[in-house]
C-alpha positions as CSV (number, residue, x, y, z in Angstrom):
1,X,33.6,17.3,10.7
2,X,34.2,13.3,11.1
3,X,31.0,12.7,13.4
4,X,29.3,14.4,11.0
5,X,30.6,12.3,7.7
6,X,29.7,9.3,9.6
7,X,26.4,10.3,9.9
8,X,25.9,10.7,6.5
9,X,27.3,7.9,5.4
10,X,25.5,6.0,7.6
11,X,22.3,7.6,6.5
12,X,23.7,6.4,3.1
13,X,23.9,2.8,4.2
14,X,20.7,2.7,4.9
15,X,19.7,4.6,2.1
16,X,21.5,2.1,-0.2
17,X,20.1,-1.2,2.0
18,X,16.9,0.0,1.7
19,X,16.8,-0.6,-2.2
20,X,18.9,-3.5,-2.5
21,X,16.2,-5.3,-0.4
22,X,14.6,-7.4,-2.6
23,X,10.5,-7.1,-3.2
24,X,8.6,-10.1,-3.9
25,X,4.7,-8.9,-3.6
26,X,2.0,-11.4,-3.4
27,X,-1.6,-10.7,-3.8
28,X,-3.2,-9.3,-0.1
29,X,-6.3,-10.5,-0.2
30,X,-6.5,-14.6,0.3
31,X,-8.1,-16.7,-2.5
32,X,-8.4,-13.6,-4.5
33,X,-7.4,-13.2,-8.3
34,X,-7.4,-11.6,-11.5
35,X,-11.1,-11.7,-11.2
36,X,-11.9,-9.7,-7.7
37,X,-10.7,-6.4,-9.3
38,X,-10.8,-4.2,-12.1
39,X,-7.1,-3.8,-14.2
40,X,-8.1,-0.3,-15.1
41,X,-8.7,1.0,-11.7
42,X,-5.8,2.6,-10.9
43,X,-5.8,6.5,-11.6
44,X,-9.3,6.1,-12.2
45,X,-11.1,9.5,-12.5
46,X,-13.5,10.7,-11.0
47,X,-13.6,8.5,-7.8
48,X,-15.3,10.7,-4.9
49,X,-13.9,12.5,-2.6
50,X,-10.2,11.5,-3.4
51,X,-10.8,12.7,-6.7
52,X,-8.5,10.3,-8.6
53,X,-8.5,6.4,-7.8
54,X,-4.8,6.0,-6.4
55,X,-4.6,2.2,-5.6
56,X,-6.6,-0.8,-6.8
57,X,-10.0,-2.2,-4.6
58,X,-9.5,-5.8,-4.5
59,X,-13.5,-7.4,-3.4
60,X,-14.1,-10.2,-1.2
61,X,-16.2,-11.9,1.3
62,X,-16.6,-9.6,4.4
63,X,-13.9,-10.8,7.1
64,X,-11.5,-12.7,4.5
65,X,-7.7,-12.8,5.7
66,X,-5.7,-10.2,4.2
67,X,-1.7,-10.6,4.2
68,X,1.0,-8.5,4.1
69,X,1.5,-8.0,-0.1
70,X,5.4,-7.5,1.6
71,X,7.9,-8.0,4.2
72,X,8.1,-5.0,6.4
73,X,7.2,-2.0,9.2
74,X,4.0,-1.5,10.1
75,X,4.4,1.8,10.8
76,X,0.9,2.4,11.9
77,X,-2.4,0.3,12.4
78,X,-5.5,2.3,13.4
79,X,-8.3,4.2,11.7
80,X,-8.9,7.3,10.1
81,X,-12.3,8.5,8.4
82,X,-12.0,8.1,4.5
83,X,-9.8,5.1,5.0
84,X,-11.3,3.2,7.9
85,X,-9.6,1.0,9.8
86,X,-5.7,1.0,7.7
87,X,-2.4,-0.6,8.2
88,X,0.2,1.4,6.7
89,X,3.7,-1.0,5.8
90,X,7.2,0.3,5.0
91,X,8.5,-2.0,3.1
92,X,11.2,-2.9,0.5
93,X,13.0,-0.4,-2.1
94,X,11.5,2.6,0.7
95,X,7.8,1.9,-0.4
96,X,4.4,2.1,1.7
97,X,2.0,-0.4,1.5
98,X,-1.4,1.4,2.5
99,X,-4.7,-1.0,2.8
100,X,-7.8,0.8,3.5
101,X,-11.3,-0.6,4.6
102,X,-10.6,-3.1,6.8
103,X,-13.1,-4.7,8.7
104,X,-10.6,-5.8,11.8
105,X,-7.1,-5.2,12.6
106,X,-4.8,-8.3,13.7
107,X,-1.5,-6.2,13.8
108,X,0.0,-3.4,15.6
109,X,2.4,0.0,15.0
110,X,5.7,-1.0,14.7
111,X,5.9,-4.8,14.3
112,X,7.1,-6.8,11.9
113,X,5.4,-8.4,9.1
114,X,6.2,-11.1,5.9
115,X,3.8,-12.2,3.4
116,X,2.4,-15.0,5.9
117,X,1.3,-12.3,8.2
118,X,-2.3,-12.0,8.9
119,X,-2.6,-7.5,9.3
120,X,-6.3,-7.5,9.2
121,X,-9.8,-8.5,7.2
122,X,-11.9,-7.5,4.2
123,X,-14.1,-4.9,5.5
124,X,-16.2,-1.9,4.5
125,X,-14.7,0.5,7.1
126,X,-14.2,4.3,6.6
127,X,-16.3,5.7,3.3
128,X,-16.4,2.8,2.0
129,X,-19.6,2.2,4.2
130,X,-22.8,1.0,2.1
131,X,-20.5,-0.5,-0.6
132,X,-19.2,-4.1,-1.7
133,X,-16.2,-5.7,0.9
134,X,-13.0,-4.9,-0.5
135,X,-9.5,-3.8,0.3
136,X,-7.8,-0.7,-0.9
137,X,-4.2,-1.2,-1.5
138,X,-2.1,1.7,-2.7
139,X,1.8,1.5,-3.0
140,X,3.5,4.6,-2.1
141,X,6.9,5.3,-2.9
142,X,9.3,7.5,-0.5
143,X,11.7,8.3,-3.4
144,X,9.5,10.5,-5.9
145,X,9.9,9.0,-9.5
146,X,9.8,12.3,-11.7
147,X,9.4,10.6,-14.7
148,X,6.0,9.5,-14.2
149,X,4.6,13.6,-13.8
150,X,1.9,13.8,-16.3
151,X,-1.6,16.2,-17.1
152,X,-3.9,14.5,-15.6
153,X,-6.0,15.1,-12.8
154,X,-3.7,15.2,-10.1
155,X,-0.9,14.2,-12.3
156,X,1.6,15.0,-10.4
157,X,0.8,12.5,-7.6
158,X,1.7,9.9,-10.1
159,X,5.4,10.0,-9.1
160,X,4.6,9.1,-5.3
161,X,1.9,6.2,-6.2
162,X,3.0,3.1,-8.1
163,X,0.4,1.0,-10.1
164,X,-0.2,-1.8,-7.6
165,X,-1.7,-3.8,-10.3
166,X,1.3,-4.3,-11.9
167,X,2.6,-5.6,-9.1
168,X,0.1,-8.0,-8.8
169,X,-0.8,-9.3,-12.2
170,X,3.3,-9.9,-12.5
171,X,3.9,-12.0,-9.6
């Protein structure tokens, strides 16, 4: 009974570290602004075969640096076929970072990142083929926030994805 109550605290711990981690988000995409996206993007419907806009496409020049938004984990860097090339970050408060569409990779699974870390490139990778350079960024959240379950189209979804444009436009 003791090993296993010091497993759960421990759990806990972490658990409680996790959000006490401050998170000080800074736009991805370098030199972008305001200007290189649309503020009423996210949850946009329709939007292909996602069906629901779940993140915020922030446009650029083909091969322009994109940073870390966060401190964290990549957890994994690689590619997939809607998304391209993609780093996934765990970072602060238990949330993923997801950018989408790269057009090269300069981090790997499991490293480290901060704000100054290069992960990758503006790109048109994955179905985003044929379209304007830009990075999809999505903030995932680990802990689902109830509260934000609605009616729309795929309304319940809305309590794992955060509005990364508020994020953006308040930092």
């Amino acid at each position: 009974m003791k090993k296993r109550n010091k497993v759960l605290i421990s759990i806990l711990v972490i658990l409680i570290i996790g959000f006490l981690i401050p998170q000080h988000l800074k736009m991805p995409v370098q030199g972008a602004s305001k200007s290189d996206y649309n503020s009423k993007s996210f949850w946009f419907y329709p939007w292909g075969k996602s069906v629901t806009h779940k993140g915020v496409d922030i446009f650029a020049k083909k091969g322009t640096d994109i940073n870390s938004s966060t401190n964290g984990l990549v957890l994994y860097a690689g590619e997939i076929s809607m998304g391209g090339k993609f780093v996934l970050v765990l970072g602060p408060k238990w949330r993923l970072h997801y950018y989408a569409h790269l057009n090269e990779l300069n981090t790997a699974s499991l490293s480290f990142v901060n704000t100054n870390s290069k992960i990758g490139t503006v790109g048109t990778s994955g179905n985003a083929a044929g379209k304007s350079p830009h990075l999809h960024y999505s903030i995932l959240t680990l802990v689902p926030y109830v509260w934000q379950l609605d009616s729309d189209r795929q309304g319940w979804k809305k309590m794992f994805y955060l509005n990364p444009i508020e994020y953006l436009e308040h930092n």
